[in-house]
Legacy VTK file of the C-alpha trace (Angstrom):
# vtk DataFile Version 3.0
C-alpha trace
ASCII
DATASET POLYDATA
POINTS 308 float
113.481 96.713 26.392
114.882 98.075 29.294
116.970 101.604 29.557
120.237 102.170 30.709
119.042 103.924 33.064
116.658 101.484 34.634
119.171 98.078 34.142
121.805 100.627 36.428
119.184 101.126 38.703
118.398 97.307 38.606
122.033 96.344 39.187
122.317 98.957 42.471
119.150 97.879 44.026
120.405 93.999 43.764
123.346 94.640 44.967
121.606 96.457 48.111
119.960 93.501 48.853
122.836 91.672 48.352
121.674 89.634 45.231
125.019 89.529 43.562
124.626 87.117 40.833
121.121 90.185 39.341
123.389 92.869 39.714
126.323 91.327 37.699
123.039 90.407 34.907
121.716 93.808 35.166
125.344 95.482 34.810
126.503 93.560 32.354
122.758 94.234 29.972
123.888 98.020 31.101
127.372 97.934 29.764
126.262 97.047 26.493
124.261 99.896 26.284
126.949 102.210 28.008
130.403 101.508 28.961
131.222 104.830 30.207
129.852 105.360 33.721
132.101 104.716 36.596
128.589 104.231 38.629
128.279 101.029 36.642
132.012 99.730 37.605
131.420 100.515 40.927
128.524 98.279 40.863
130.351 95.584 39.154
133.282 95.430 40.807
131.649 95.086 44.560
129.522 92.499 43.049
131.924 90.220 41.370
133.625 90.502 44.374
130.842 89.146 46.190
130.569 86.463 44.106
134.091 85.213 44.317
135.112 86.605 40.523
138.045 88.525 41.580
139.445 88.637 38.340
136.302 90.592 36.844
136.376 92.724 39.885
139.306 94.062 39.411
138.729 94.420 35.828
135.619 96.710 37.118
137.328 98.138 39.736
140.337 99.507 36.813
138.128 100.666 34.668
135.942 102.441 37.230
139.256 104.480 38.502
140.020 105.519 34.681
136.648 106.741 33.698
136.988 108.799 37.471
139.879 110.404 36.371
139.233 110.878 32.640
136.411 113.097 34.187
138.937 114.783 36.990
140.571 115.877 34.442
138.447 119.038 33.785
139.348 120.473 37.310
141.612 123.064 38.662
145.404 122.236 39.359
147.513 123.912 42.371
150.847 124.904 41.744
153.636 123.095 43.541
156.303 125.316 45.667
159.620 125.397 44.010
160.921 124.277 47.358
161.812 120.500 47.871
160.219 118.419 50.227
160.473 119.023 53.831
162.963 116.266 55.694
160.524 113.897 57.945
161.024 114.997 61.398
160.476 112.250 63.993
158.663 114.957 66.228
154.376 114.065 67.031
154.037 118.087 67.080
155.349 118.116 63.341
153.158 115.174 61.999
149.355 114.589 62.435
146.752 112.277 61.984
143.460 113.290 61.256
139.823 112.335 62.546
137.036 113.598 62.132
134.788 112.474 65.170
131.070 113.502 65.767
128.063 112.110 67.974
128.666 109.446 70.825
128.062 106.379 68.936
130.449 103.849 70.575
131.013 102.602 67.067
133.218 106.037 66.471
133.919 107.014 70.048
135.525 104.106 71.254
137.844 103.556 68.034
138.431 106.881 67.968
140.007 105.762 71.836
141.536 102.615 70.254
143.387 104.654 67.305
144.614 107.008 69.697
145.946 104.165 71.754
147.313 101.817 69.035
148.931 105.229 67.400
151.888 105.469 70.303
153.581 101.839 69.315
152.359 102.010 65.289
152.904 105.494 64.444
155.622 107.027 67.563
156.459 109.862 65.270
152.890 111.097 64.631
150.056 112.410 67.164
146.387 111.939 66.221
144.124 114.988 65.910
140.513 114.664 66.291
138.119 116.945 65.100
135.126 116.778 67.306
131.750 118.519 67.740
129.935 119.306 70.948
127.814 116.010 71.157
131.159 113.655 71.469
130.886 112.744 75.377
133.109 114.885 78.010
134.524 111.765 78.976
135.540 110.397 75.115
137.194 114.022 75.190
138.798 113.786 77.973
140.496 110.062 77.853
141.788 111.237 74.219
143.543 113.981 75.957
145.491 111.601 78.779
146.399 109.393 75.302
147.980 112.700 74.194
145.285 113.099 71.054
145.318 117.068 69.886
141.339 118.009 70.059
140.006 120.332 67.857
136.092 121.500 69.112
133.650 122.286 66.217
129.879 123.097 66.157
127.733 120.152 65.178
126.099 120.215 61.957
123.626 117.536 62.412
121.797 118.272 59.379
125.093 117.639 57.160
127.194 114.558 58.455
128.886 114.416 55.135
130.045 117.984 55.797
131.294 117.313 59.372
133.402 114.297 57.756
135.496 116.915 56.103
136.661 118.637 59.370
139.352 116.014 59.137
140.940 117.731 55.546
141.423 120.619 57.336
144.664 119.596 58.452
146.080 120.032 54.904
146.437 123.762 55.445
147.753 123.607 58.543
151.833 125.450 57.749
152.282 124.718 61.832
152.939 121.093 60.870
155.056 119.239 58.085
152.478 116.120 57.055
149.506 114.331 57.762
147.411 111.675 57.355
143.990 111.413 57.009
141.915 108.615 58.279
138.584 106.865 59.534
137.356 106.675 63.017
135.652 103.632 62.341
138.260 101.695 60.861
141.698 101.037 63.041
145.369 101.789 61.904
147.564 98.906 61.783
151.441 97.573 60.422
150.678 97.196 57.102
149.790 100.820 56.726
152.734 102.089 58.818
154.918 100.388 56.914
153.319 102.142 53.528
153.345 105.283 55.402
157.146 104.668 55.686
157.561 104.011 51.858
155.960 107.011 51.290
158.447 109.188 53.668
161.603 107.621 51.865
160.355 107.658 48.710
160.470 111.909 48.630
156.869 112.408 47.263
154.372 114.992 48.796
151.472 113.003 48.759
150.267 109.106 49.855
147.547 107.137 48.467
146.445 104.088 49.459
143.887 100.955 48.222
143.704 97.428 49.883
140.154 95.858 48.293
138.354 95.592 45.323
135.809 98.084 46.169
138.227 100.859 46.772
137.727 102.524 43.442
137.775 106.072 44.250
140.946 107.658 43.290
141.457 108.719 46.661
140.204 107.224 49.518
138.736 109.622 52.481
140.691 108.092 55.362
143.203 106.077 53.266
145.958 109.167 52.453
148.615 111.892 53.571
151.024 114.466 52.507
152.692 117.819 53.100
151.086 120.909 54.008
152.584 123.461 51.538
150.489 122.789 48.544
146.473 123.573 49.959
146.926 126.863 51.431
143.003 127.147 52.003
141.042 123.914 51.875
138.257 125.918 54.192
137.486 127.629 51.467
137.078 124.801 49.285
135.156 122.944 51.590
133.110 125.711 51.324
133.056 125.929 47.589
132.322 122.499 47.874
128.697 122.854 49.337
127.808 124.721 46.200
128.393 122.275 43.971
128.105 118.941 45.604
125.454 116.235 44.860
123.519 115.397 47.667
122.515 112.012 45.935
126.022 110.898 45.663
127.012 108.828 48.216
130.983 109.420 49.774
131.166 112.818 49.635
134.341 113.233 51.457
135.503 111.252 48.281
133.690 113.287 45.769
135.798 116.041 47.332
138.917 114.865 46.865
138.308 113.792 43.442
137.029 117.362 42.368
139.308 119.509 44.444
142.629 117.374 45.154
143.183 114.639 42.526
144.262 116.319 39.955
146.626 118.392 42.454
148.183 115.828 44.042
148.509 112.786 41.669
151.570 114.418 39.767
153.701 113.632 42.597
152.140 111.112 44.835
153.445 107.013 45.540
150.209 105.151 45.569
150.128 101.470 46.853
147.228 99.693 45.216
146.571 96.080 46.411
144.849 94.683 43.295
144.571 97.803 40.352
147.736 97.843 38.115
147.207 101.347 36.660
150.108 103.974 35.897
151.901 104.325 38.812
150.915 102.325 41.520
152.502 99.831 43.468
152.629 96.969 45.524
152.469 97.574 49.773
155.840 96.753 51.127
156.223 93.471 52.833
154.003 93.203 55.798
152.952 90.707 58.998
149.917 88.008 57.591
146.398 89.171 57.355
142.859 87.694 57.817
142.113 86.610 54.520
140.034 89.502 52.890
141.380 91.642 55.803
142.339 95.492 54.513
143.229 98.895 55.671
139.988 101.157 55.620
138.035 98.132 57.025
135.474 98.577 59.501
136.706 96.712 62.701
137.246 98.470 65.343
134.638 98.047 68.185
135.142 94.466 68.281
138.761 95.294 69.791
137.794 97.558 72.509
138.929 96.748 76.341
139.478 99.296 78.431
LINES 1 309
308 0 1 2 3 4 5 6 7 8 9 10 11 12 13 14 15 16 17 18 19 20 21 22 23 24 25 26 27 28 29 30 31 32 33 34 35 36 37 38 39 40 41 42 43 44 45 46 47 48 49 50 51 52 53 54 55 56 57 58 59 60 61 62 63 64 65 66 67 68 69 70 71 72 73 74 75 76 77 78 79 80 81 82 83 84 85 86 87 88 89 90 91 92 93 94 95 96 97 98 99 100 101 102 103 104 105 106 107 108 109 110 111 112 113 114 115 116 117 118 119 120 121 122 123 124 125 126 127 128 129 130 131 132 133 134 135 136 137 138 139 140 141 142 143 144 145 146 147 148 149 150 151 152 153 154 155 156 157 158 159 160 161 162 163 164 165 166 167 168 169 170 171 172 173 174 175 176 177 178 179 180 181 182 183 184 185 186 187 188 189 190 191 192 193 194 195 196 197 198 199 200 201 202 203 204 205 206 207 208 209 210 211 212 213 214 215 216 217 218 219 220 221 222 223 224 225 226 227 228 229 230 231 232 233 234 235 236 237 238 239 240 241 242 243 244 245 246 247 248 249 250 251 252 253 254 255 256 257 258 259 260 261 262 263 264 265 266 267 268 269 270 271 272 273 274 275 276 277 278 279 280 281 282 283 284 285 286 287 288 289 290 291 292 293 294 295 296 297 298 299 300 301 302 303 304 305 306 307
């Protein structure tokens, strides 16, 4: 008979190689064993969604996001200024949006051009900011600039791409602006998230959260949320922190972050529009122009689109 270990093991490596239908078998023989590893419900719910069973996938996909917070739960909590919320200024110097950008793959460089250029007519309010190290190419840098992206230079830490992806979070200490938002170079900002973004700003909370799909089942999605920049006063130093601690076998680090450091922070006061997971406070996304079907915010789209 097979170990817990081994059927989880079982389940990933099928749903690697894309067998759907072995990893459900192997994660369901797991779950009888153990029901209380989000690993497992990540597993399942990206393979039931593979195989069309949406309505196990989000079952998965739930119960994956309450086992991640049950375990959040044992981390540190910032205190909240007795201030209220900032007013949204409609001024791009008072609200950023934040990249992290590193190497000259065109599969990052040229969205990175394509965000900065969709940004002016989706987000006129907001100015992206890229954090870049010294291998993105002078010309990437430069057309950025003439699109009126801020550029932040940073060493390259070739050894440690998961650590360069959180050059981007250091925007949540920065008191020189009012909010942010935090996404993916290789995924492309579009209406429907705008128009979240929007529900967020009238809604009066300090932080945004976002899921479109059934595999987003992290509680906080690396380049899927924002907020205001009085509650982190030093997220360098956790980033720092960070490296002592972190699990170099976990994949998503940049989420692994946020769930140890942030979560528990921000979640008190934060509107979070979930697609698919009906769990304590979350919401629908506000009405929105049609979508590809299986088309979501986070997705990884953007080279196809680029003509310069």
């Amino acid at each position: 008979m097979k170990t817990y270990l081994e059927l989880l093991q079982l389940a990933q490596d099928n749903l690697f190689s894309k067998n759907a239908n072995l990893a459900v078998k192997y994660g369901e023989e797991a779950k009888k064993l153990r029901d209380d590893d989000y690993r497992l419900y990540d597993i399942l719910a990206e393979s039931y969604m593979l195989i069309k069973d949406f309505d196990n996938a989000i079952i998965s996909g739930e119960k994956a996001l309450i086992l991640k917070d049950k375990l959040s739960s044992k981390y540190p909590k910032y205190p909240y200024p007795k201030y209220k919320i900032k007013p949204f200024i409609k001024n791009r110097d008072r609200n950023i949006i934040s990249f992290s950008l590193f190497g000259d793959n065109p599969k990052y460089t040229f969205n990175a051009i394509i965000n900065a250029k969709f940004a002016k007519s989706i987000y006129p309010y907001w100015r992206c900011r890229f954090y870049c190290d010294d291998l993105v190419p002078l010309e990437i840098i430069n057309r950025l600039e003439e699109l009126d992206a801020e550029i932040i230079l940073q060493k390259s830490i070739k050894e440690d791409k998961p650590q360069m992806l959180l050059w981007r979070f250091l925007v949540m200490s920065d008191i020189s602006i009012d909010r942010y938002l935090v996404r993916d170079c290789d995924s492309v900002i579009n209406i429907k998230e705008s128009l979240a973004v929007d529900d967020w700003i009238k809604s009066g909370k300090r932080f945004h959260i976002m899921r479109d799909f059934y595999t987003h089942t992290d509680l906080i999605l690396a380049g899927m949320f924002g907020g205001t920049t009085d509650i982190f006063p030093d997220i360098k130093s956790m980033i720092a922190k960070f490296q002592d601690i972190k699990n170099p076998k976990v994949s998503h680090q940049d989420q692994l972050f946020l769930r140890v450091f942030v979560w528990q922070t921000i979640k008190e006061d934060a509107l979070i529009h979930d697609r698919y997971f009906r769990l304590e406070n979350t919401i629908q996304f506000p009405p929105h122009p049609p979508q590809l079907k299986h088309q979501h915010i986070g997705q990884n789209e953007g080279k196809k689109f680029y003509k310069e």
